[in-house]
C-alpha positions in Angstrom: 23.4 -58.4 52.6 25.3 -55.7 50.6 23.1 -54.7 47.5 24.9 -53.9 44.1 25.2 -50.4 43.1 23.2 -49.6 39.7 24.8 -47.5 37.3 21.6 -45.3 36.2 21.8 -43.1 33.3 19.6 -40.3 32.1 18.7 -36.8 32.3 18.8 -35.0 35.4 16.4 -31.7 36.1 19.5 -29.0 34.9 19.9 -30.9 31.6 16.5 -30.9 30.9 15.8 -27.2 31.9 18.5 -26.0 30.1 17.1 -27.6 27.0 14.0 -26.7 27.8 15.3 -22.4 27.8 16.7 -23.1 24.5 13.7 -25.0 22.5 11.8 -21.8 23.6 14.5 -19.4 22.9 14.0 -20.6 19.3 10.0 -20.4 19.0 10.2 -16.9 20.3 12.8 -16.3 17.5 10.2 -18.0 15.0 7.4 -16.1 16.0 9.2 -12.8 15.4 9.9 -14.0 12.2 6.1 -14.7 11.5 5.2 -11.1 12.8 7.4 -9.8 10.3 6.6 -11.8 7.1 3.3 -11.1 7.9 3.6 -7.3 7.8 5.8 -7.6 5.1 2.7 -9.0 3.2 0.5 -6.5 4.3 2.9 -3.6 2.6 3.0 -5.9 -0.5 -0.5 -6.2 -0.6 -1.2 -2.6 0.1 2.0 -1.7 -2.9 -0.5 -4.1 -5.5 -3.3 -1.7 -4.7 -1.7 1.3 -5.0 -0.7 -0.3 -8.4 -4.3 -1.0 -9.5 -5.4 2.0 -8.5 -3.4 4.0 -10.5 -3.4 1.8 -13.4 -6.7 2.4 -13.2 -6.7 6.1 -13.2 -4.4 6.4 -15.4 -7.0 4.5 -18.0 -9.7 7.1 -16.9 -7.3 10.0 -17.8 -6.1 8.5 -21.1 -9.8 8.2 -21.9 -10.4 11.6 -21.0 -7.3 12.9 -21.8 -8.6 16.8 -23.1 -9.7 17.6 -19.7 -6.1 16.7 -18.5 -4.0 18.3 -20.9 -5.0 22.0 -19.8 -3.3 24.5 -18.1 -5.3 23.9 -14.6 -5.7 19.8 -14.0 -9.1 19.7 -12.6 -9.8 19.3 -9.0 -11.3 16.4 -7.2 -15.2 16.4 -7.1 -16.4 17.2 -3.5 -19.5 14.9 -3.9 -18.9 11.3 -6.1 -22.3 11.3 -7.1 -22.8 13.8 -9.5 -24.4 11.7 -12.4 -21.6 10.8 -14.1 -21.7 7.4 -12.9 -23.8 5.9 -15.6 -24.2 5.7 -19.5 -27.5 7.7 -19.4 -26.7 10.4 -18.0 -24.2 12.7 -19.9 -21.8 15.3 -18.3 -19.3 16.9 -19.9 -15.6 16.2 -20.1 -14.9 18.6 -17.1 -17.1 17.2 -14.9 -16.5 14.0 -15.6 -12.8 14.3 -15.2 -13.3 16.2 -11.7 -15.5 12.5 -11.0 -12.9 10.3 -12.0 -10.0 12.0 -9.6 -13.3 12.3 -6.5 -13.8 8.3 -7.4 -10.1 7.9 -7.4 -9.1 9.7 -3.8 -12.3 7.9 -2.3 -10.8 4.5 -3.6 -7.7 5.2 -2.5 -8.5 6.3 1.1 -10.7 3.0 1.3 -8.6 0.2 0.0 -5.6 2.2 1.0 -6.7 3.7 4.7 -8.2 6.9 5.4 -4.7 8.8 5.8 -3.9 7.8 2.1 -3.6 10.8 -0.5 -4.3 10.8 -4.0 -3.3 13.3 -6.5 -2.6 13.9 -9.6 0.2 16.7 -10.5 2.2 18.0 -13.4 6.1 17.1 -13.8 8.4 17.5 -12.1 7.4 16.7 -8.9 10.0 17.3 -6.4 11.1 14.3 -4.1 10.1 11.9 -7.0 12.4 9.6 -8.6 9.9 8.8 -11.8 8.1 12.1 -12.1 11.0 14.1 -13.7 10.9 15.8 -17.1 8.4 17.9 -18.8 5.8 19.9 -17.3 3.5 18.1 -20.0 3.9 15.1 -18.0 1.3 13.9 -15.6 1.9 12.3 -12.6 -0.2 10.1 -10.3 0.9 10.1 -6.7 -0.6 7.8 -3.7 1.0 8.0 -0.4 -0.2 6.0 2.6 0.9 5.4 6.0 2.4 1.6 5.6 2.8 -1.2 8.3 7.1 -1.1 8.2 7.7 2.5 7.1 6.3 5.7 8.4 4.5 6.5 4.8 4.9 4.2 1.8 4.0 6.2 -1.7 3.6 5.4 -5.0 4.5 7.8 -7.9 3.4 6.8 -11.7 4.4 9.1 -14.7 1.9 9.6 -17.9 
């Protein structure tokens, strides 16, 4: 007896391997891309807190705005908790100008990382795009060490 030959169709082992290489070819390109957008969001994230923080500042000066406009800007507390911290205890303009910029670096360096800098400097400032002009200018300047570039900063002009 002489059986009929089949005609069988389908996939055979190379086919499927070869598909196989280039389905994961593809995820591995997708999950670079997720690395990336995440990072990317990270450095926007950390941009709107630079932002906020010098918007803030920038308030604190304009409310204090005597003990800024002098010849020497006033230097960064070396303790944050001096008393100026609260309605009932008064300090004067100085002191609580050098309180605002000691609350202002410690902000930064925590919502920032501890290799951010904070500073506040009169115009121009060299390297600076923004902070050009006037030496009756202020200008706030945060620099951190970001996720995509070496150090990302942040220069606001008052």
């Amino acid at each position: 007896m002489h059986m009929p030959r089949l005609n069988v169709t389908g996939f055979t082992l190379i086919e499927i391997l070869v598909s196989l290489v280039i389905v994961a070819i593809g995820l591995l390109g997708l999950g670079s891309t997720q690395i990336m957008s995440l990072k990317d969001n990270q450095d926007a994230y950390l941009y709107t807190q630079a932002l906020t923080l010098t918007s803030e500042m920038a308030d604190r000066i304009r409310a204090n705005i005597g003990s800024w406009r002098v010849a020497t800007l006033p230097t960064p507390a070396s303790n944050c908790s001096n008393s100026c911290n609260s309605i009932a205890n008064s300090c004067s303009p100085t002191a609580m100008a050098a309180y605002d910029y000691c609350i202002w670096k410690t902000n930064a360096q925590a919502l920032l990382g501890t290799s951010a800098s904070a500073t506040v400097v009169k115009s121009p400032v060299s390297g600076s795009t923004v902070c050009q002009g006037n030496s009756t200018k202020l200008c706030l300047r945060l620099s951190w060490a970001g996720n995509l570039q070496t150090t990302s900063k942040f220069d606001f002009e008052m």
